[in-house]
N, C-alpha and C positions, 0 to 999 in steps of 0.2 A: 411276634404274631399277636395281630387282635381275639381271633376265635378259633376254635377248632369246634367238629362236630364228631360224634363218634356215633356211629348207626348200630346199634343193638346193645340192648341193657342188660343181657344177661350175665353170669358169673364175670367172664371176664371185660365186657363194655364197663359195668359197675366199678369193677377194680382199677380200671385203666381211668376212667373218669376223678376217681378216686388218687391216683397217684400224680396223673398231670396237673390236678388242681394244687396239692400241695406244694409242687414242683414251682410253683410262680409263674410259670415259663408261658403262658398264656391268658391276657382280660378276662377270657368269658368260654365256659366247655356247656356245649349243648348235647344232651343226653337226649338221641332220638330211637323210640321203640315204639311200635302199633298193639304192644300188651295194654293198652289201658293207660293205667294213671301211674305203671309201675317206672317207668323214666322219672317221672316228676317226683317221686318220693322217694327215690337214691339220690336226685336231686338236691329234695331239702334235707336229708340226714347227712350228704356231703359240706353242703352249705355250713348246718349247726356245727360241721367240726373244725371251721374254719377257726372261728375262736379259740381254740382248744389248741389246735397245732400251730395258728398263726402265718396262716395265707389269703391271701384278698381276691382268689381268682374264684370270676359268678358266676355260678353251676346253674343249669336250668333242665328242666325237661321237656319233649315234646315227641309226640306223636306223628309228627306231620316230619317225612324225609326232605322237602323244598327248604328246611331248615339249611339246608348245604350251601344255596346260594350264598353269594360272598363270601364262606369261608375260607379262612387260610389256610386249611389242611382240614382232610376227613380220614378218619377212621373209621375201615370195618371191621366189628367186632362178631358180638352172637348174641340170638335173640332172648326175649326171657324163657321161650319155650326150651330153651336149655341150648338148641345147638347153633354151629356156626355159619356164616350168611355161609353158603357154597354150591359147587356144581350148579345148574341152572338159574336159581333160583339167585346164587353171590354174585353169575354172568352178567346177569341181567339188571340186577343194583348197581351194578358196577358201570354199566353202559349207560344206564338212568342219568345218575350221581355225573355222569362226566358229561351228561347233557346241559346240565342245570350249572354246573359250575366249569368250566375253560378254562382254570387254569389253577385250582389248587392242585397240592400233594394228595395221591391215596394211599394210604398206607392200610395194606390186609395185617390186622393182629394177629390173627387166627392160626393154629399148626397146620389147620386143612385147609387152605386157602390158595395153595400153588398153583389150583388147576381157576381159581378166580383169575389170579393173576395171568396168566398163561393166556386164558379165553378174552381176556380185557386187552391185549396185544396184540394176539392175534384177529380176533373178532370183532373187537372194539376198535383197534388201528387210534388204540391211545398212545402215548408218547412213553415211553420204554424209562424214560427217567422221571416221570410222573407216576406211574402204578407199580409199586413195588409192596413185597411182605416183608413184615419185621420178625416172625418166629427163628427164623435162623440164630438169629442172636441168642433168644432165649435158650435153643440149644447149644451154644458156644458154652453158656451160663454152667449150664449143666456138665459139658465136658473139663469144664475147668474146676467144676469142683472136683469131676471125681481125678481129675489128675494132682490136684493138690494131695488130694488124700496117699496117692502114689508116693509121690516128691516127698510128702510129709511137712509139706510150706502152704502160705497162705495162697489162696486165689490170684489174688494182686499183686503176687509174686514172680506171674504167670500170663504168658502173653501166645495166643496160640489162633489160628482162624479154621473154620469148619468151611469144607465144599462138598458140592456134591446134588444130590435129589434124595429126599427120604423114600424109603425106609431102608432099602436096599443099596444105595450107592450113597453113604456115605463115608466122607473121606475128611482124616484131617494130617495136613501136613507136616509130619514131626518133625522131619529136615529143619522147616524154617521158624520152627517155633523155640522160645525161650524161656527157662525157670531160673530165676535169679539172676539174671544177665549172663546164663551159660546156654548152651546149647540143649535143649530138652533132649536131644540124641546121646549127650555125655553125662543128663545126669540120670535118667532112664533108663535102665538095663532091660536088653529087648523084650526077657519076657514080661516085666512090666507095661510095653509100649501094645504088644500082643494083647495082653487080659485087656488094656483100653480099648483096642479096637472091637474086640469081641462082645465089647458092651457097647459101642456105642448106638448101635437100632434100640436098645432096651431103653435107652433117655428119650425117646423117640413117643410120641409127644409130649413137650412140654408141659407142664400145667399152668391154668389163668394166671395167679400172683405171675409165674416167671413171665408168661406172656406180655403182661400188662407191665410189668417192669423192662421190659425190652423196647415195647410200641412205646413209651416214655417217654426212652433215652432217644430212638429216633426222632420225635417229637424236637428235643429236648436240644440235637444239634440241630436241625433245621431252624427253629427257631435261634439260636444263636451263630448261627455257621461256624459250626465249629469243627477240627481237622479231623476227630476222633474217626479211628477207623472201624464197624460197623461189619455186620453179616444178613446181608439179605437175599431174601427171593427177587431175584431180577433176573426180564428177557437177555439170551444172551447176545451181541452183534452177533451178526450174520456171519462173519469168517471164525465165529467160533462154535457155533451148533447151528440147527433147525434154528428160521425168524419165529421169534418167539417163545420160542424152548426156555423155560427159566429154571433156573440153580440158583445153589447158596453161590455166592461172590462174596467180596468184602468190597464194601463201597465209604466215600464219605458223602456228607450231605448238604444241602443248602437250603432255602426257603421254595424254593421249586420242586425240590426230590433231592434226587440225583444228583451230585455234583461230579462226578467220577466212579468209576466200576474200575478197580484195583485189579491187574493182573500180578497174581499169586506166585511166587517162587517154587518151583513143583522139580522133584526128580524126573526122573523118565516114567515110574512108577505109578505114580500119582498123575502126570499127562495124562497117562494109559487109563487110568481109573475114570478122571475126570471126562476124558471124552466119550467114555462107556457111558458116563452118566448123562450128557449131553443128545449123542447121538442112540442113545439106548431106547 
């Protein structure tokens, strides 16, 4: 990827600017925010740390959203006025942003973003593997630590994927998930799997750092096409919910979006839940 743009400077546009720069993974990250001169001066204290941490990738800022054109991927984040692009206001960036550009990635950062996403598919009749959110992940993040904590092993130890719709439906599949290359069902005694589920709304929004660390990594395979498998907010097909209706899935990615939306190994249980959350 030559550029990516991220549309809002605030706590987490800053952060996310901030991580993909170090990251390599991109020439040139343009910081675009209508606060003033405040893009441009996370801008140049991203730049000054280039030296320090020893990455070459050129931070700018700008006030002006036409900055999207030709880019190879946009990001929306949150403004400096503290919140994130959304409900009418992200709809409508969102419809903008895909006027001006034809055919990058959009990737929504944001926890609150589902209904950007959602309104962009259905309203916008944007391409369903082009407009996707990355917070799912960040919440994957968070479930694995606190199951590590369970297990008493590392994260990385830990391979497990989150479905569902926040706050209320969601779901993560214990059946197919794995701690240590055993079954998380054999090494999990149920009422440990229980206390997990009972917390999992309370992870429920992420915060910036994890957010910004998650729109990253999506970044991070699109620009490399790589297999990694991935939790996002995405429309689901048609013979699986309402057109448009978006869930966590697990996807992998390419320089387009979407490369595939992964159907998940699910008990009867979990079916049952997930198409609650679907047609709910």
């Amino acid at each position: 990827m030559r550029s990516i743009v991220i549309l809002g400077a605030g706590e987490l546009g800053g952060a996310l600017a901030r991580q993909v720069a170090a990251a390599d993974i991109v020439s040139r990250v343009v910081l675009v925010d209508d606060g003033g001169t405040v893009a441009a001066g996370k801008a140049l204290d991203i730049r000054q740390a280039a030296p320090i941490d020893g990455y070459s990738t050129d931070v700018v800022g700008s006030t002006d959203e036409t900055a999207v054109v030709g880019a190879d991927a946009i990001v929306i984040a949150d403004r400096t006025a503290g919140a994130e692009w959304q409900d009418d206001a992200g709809a409508a960036l969102v419809r903008r942003i895909a006027h001006l550009n034809h055919s990058a990635m959009i990737l929504c950062a944001g926890a609150r973003q589902l209904e950007v996403v959602e309104r962009g598919v259905r309203e916008g009749g944007i391409a369903r593997r082009r407009l996707l959110g990355s917070a799912p992940e960040a919440f994957r993040s968070a479930v694995l630590s606190m199951t590590a904590l369970e297990a008493g092993c590392s994260p990385g130890e830990i391979s497990l994927t989150v479905l569902g719709r926040p706050v209320n439906h969601l779901i993560v599949p214990w059946d197919d998930a794995s701690i240590g290359g055993r079954r998380a069902t054999d090494v999990l005694p149920p009422p440990a799997i229980t206390r997990l589920d009972t917390r999992l709304a309370r992870l429920w929004p992420p915060g910036p750092l994890t957010l910004a660390s998650a729109a990253t990594r999506f970044l991070a395979a699109a620009a490399t096409r790589g297999r990694a498998t991935l939790c996002a907010f995405v429309a689901v097909p048609r013979d699986e919910g309402p057109a448009g209706r978006v869930a966590m899935l697990p996807v992998t990615m390419n320089r387009a979006g979407i490369a595939t939306v992964l159907a998940p190994a699910l008990n009867a249980r979990d079916r049952a839940r997930l198409d609650t959350a679907l047609h709910g």
